[in-house]
Every structure is written in structure tokens, then in C-alpha cells.
C-alpha positions in Angstrom: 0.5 9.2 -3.1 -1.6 11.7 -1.6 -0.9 15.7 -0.4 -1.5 17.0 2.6 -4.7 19.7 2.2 -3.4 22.4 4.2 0.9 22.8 3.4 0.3 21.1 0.4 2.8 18.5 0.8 3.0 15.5 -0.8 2.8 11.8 1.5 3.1 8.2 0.5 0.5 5.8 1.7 1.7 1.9 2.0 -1.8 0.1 2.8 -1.1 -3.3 4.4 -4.1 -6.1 4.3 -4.7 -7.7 8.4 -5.5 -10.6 7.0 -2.1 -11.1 5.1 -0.3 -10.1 7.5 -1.9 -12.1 10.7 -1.9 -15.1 7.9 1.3 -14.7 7.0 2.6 -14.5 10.8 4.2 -10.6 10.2 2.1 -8.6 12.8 5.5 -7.7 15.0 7.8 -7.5 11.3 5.2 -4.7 10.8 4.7 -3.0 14.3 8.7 -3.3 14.7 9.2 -1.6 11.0 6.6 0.8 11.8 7.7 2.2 15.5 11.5 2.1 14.4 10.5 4.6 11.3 8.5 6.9 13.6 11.6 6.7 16.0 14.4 6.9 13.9 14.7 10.7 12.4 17.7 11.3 10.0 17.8 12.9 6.7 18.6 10.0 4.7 15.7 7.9 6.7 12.6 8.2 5.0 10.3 9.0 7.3 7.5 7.9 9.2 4.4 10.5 9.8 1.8 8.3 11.1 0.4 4.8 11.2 -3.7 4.5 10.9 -4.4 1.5 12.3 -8.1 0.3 10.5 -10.2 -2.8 11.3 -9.0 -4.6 7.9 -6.2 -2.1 7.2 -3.3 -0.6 8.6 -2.0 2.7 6.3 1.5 4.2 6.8 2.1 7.5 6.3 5.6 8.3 4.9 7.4 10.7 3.1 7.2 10.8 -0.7 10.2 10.2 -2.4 9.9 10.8 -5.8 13.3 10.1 -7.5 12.8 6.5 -7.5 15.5 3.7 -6.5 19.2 3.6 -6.8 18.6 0.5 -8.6 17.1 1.8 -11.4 19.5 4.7 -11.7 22.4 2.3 -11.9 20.2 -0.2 -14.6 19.2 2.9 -16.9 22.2 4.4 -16.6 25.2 2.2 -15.7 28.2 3.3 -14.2 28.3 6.4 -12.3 31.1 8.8 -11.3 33.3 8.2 -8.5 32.5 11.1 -7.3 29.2 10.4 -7.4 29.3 7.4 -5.7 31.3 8.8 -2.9 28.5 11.7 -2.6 26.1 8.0 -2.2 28.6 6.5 0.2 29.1 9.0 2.3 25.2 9.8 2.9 24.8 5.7 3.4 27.4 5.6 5.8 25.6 8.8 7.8 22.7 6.7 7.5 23.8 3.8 9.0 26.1 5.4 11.7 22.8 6.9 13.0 21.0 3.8 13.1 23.7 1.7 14.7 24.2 4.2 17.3 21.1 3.4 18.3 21.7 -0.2 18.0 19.5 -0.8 14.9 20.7 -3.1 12.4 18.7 -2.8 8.8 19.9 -6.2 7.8 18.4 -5.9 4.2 20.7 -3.2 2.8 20.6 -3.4 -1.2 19.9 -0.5 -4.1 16.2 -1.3 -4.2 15.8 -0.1 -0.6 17.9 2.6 -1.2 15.5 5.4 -2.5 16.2 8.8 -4.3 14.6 12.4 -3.1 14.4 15.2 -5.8 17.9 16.8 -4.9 19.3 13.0 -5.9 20.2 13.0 -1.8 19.5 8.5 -0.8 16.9 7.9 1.6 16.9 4.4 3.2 13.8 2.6 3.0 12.2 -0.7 4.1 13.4 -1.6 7.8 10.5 -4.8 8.1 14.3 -7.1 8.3 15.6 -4.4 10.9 16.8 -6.0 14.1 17.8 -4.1 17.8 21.2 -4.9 18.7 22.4 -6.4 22.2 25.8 -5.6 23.6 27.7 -8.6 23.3 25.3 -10.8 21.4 25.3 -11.5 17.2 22.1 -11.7 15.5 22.4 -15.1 14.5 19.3 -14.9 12.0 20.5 -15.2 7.8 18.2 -12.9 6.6 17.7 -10.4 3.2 18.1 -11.6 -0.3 20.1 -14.2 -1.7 21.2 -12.3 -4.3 23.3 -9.8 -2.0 23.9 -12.0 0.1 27.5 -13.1 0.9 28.4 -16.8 -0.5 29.6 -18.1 2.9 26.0 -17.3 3.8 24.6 -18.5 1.5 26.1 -21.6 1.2 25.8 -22.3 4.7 29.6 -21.9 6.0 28.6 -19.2 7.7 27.3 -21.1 10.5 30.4 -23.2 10.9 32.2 -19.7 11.1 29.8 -18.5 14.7 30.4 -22.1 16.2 34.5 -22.5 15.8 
């Protein structure tokens, strides 16, 4: 976290190693994640200030927020309201109305990526999975984890499904 010196307000900094990532083969995961966050603008998108691109390092500049994830809300506290939930729905559903609108699939939708802003209002996080979406064509690519992951998918059926 750091603030910004002059309105004072407060920035997240995610720091991202060249070397990992050129090792790893990520560099367009990471420029696509990056230009899609300073593109997309909604109020339950976390946001995307800047992008500092350093010899070793690359540094993202993105909005704090400091309520944690959905996750950990549902773990420490269990079941929630329904209208609660709906409040969550409805702002998720905003969310990814925007984004397909503009033909941009997050493909890696799950609580932990679903962050939580001081007002309890979601903020979607973590697009590095995110595709763009042709007219016509299915991203064809099993992606995000397992563990949300429909069992058709991840038992393979799913295939069989696209090809009959």
C-alpha cells in the first residue's frame, strides 16, 4: 500500500519480477490484464491508475481495497442474508454486464477475486485469465481453478459437448 502525497489517497502497488514472468512465458497474461484494467472503468472494477514499467520490475498501480475478499467474509462468518447476497449479486451482475458489453470475458470468477471496498460494495479483481470475445466463436481454452470449476469440465466431457 502506499498514499498518494498530494490528495492523500491511498494506492495498492502489485510488483511483478521480469524475470518470472519472461520465465514463466506470462509477458502478454500480464500486458493483457494490465491494459484491460486501465480500459475497463466501472464501479465494481478495481481500478487501474498506472503501470511503471522498470528494467527488472513492472509495478501496478491500483486502487486500495481494504475490506478484504468475499471469501473470507463467507469463512469467518458463514451464511449471509439473502438480502445481502442479492445486494452481492446484483453489483456482480453490473459488473459483468459491463465487461461483456465490451466483449471481455473474466474467465476466473470465484470469491477470492471478488474484493470488498469500505462501504462492503464488491470490486472484481484479477483479470490475468480474462479473454476478448469474438462474435460467433467460443473460447475453447478450460481455464480457472478446479475447484470452481464445473465437473463436465473438469472431467473432460466438456470437450465432447463443443464437438457433437
Amino acid at each position: 500500500m502506499a498514499e498518494h502525497i498530494a490528495t492523500k489517497q491511498k494506492v495498492a502497488i502489485k510488483t511483478m519480477e521480469k524475470g518470472k514472468i519472461l520465465q514463466q512465458n506470462l509477458q502478454k497474461k500480464v500486458e493483457r490484464e494490465i491494459w484491460l484494467l486501465q480500459k475497463l472503468k466501472h464501479p465494481h472494477l478495481v481500478r487501474v491508475y498506472e503501470a511503471i514499467n522498470q528494467e527488472k520490475q513492472i509495478h501496478v498501480v491500483m486502487e486500495y481495497v481494504p475490506g478484504g475478499e468475499l471469501f473470507d467474509l463467507i469463512a469467518n462468518r458463514g451464511k449471509m442474508s439473502e438480502m445481502e447476497a442479492r445486494g452481492y449479486f446484483q453489483q456482480l451482475v453490473s459488473c459483468l454486464e459491463y465487461c461483456h458489453n465490451r466483449r471481455i470475458a473474466h474467465r476466473d470468477l470465484k470469491p477470492e477475486n471478488i474484493l470488498l471496498d469500505e462501504n462492503k460494495q464488491i470490486k472484481v479483481a484479477d483479470f490475468g485469465l480474462s479473454n476478448h470475445m469474438k462474435d460467433g466463436r467460443f473460447l475453447l481454452t478450460s481455464c480457472g481453478s478446479p475447484n470452481y470449476a464445473a465437473p463436465e469440465v473438469v472431467s473432460g466431457k466438456y470437450a465432447y459437448f463443443l464437438n457433437h
